[in-house]
BAVEXZA-327241 format. One record per residue (C-alpha): x, y, z; residue in three letters; residue number from 1. Coordinates in Angstrom, 2 decimals. Example, Ala and Ser with C-alpha at 12.3 -4.5 7.8 and 13.67 -1.06 7.14 Angstrom:
<recs>
REC_xx_yy_zz_sese_lumke
REC_12.30_-4.50_7.80_Ala_1
REC_13.67_-1.06_7.14_Ser_2
</recs>
This chain:
<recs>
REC_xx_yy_zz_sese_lumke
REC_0.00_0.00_0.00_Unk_1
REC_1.28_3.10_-0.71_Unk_2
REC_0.32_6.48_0.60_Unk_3
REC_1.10_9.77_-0.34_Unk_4
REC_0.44_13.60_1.53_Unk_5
REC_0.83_16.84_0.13_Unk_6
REC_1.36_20.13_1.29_Unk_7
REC_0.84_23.75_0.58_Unk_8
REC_3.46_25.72_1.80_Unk_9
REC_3.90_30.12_1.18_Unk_10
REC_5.73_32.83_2.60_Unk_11
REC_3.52_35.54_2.92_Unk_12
REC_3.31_38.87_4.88_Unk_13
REC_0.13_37.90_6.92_Unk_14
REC_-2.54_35.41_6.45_Unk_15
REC_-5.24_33.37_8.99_Unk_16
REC_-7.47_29.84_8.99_Unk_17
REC_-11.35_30.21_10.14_Unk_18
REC_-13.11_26.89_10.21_Unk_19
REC_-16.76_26.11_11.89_Unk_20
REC_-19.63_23.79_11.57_Unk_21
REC_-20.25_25.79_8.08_Unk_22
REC_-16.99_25.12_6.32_Unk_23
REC_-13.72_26.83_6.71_Unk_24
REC_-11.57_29.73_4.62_Unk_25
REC_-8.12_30.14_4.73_Unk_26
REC_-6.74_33.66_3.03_Unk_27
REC_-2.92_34.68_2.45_Unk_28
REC_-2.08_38.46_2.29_Unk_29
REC_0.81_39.36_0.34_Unk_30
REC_0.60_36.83_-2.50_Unk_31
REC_0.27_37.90_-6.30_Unk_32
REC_-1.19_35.46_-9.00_Unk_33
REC_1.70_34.38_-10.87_Unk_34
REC_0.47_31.37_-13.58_Unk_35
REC_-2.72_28.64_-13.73_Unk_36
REC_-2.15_25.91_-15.46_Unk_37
REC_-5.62_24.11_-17.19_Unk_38
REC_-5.92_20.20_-18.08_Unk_39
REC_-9.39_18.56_-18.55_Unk_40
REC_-10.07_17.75_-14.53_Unk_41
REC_-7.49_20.03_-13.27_Unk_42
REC_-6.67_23.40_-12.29_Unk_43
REC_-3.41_24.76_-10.79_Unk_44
REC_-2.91_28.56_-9.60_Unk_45
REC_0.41_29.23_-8.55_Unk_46
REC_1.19_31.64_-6.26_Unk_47
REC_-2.25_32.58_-5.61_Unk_48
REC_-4.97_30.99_-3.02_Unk_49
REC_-8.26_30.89_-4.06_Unk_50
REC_-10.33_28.20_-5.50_Unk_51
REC_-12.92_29.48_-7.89_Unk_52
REC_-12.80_33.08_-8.84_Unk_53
REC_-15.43_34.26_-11.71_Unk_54
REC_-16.44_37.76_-11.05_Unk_55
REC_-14.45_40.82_-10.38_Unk_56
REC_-14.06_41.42_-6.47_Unk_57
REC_-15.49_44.44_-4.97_Unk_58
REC_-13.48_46.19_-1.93_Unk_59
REC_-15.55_49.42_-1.86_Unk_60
REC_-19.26_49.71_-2.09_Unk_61
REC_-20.95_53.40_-1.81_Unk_62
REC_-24.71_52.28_-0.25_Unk_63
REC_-27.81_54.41_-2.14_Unk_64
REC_-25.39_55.38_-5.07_Unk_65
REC_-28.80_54.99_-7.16_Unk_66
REC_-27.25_52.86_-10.05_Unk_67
REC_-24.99_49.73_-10.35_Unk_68
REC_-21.14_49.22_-11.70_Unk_69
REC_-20.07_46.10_-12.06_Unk_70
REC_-16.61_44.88_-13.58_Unk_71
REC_-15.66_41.38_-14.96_Unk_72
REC_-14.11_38.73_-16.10_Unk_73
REC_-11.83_38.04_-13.21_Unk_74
REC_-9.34_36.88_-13.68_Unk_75
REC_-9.08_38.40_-16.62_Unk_76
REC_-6.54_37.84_-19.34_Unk_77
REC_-6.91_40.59_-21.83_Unk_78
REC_-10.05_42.52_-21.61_Unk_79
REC_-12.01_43.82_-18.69_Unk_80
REC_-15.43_45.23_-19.13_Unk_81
REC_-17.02_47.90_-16.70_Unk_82
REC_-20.88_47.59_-17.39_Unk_83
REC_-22.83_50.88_-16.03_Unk_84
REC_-26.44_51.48_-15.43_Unk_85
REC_-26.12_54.74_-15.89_Unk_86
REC_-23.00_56.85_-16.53_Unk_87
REC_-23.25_60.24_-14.54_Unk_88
REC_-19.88_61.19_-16.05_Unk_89
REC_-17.73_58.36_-14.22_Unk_90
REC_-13.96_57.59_-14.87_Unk_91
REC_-11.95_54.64_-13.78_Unk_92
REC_-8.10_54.61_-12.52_Unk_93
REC_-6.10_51.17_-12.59_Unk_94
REC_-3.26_50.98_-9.96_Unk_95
REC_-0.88_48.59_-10.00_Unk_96
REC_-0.06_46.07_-6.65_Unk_97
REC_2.28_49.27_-5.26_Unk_98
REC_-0.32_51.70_-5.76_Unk_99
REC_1.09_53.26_-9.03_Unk_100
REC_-1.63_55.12_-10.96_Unk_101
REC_-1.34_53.44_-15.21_Unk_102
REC_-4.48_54.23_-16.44_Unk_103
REC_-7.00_57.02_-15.99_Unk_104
REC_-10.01_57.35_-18.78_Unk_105
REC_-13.61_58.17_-18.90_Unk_106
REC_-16.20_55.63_-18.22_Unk_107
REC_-18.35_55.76_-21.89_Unk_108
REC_-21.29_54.24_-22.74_Unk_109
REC_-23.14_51.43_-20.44_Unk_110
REC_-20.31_49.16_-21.20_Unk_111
REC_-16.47_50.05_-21.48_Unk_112
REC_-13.59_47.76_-22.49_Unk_113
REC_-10.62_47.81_-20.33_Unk_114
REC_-7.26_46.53_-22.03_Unk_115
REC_-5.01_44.24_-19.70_Unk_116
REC_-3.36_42.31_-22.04_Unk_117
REC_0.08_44.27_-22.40_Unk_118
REC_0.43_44.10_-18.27_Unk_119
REC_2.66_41.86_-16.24_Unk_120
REC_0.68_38.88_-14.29_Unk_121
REC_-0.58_40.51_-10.92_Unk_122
REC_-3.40_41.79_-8.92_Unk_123
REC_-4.63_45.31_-9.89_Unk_124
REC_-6.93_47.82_-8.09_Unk_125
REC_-9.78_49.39_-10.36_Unk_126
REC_-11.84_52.56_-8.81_Unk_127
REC_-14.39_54.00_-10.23_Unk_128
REC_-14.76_57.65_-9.71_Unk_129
REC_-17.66_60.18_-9.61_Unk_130
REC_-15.96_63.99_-9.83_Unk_131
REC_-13.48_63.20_-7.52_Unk_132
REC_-15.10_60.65_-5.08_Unk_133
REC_-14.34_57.19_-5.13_Unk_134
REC_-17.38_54.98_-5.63_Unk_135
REC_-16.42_51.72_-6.44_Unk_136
REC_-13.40_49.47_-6.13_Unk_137
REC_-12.33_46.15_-7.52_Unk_138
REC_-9.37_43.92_-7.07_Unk_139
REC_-8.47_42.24_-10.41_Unk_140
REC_-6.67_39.60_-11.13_Unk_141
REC_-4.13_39.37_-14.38_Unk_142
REC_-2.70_36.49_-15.27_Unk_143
</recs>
């Protein structure tokens, strides 16, 4: 009989386990998306932990802002689309994982196409502006 156990095993800046009756998450902080491998039953992300992501993440959330934004794939490989329910003269910034401002353009139309596919593999922060408040935030994922 033979019997084999695997680890996972990172060096990270911070990261925690939760587990209850309900299930359990484990996060990492610190840890950029580097490659994912595809076969027909298998999927490997290296040097990123999470299991199933399909829709852009949102960090920042403005309550009664009277109209959606929503951004997505993610991850996203070449194009990200912001989709608007209304577009009250809104403009996105990407920042990059050091919080280096690369892109600032309007928001135009009810759905605008966001080119990734000239930057590096890593995780990105797009806000979404209204004058000069923030009112929406995503983490994306390049890879």
């Amino acid at each position: 009989m033979f019997l084999s156990a695997q680890n996972q095993e990172v060096i990270s800046t911070t990261g925690n386990f939760f587990e209850n009756s309900a299930g359990s998450v484990s996060f990492t902080i610190g840890e950029c998306l580097t490659n994912t491998f595809v076969s027909s039953n298998l999927t490997l992300t290296q040097g990123f932990q999470q299991s199933n992501l399909e829709i852009a993440i949102d960090i920042r959330n403005i309550k009664d802002l009277g109209f959606e934004i929503m951004a997505y794939p993610n991850p996203v490989s070449e194009f990200i689309i912001v989709k608007v329910e209304k577009n009250p003269g809104l403009y996105y910034i990407i920042y990059d994982i050091n919080g280096v401002m690369l892109e600032r353009k309007e928001i135009v139309g009810s759905e605008t196409e966001i080119n990734f596919e000239n930057l590096n593999p890593s995780i990105y922060m797009l806000k979404v502006f209204n004058n000069k408040m923030e009112v929406k935030a995503f983490k994306i994922i390049k890879y």
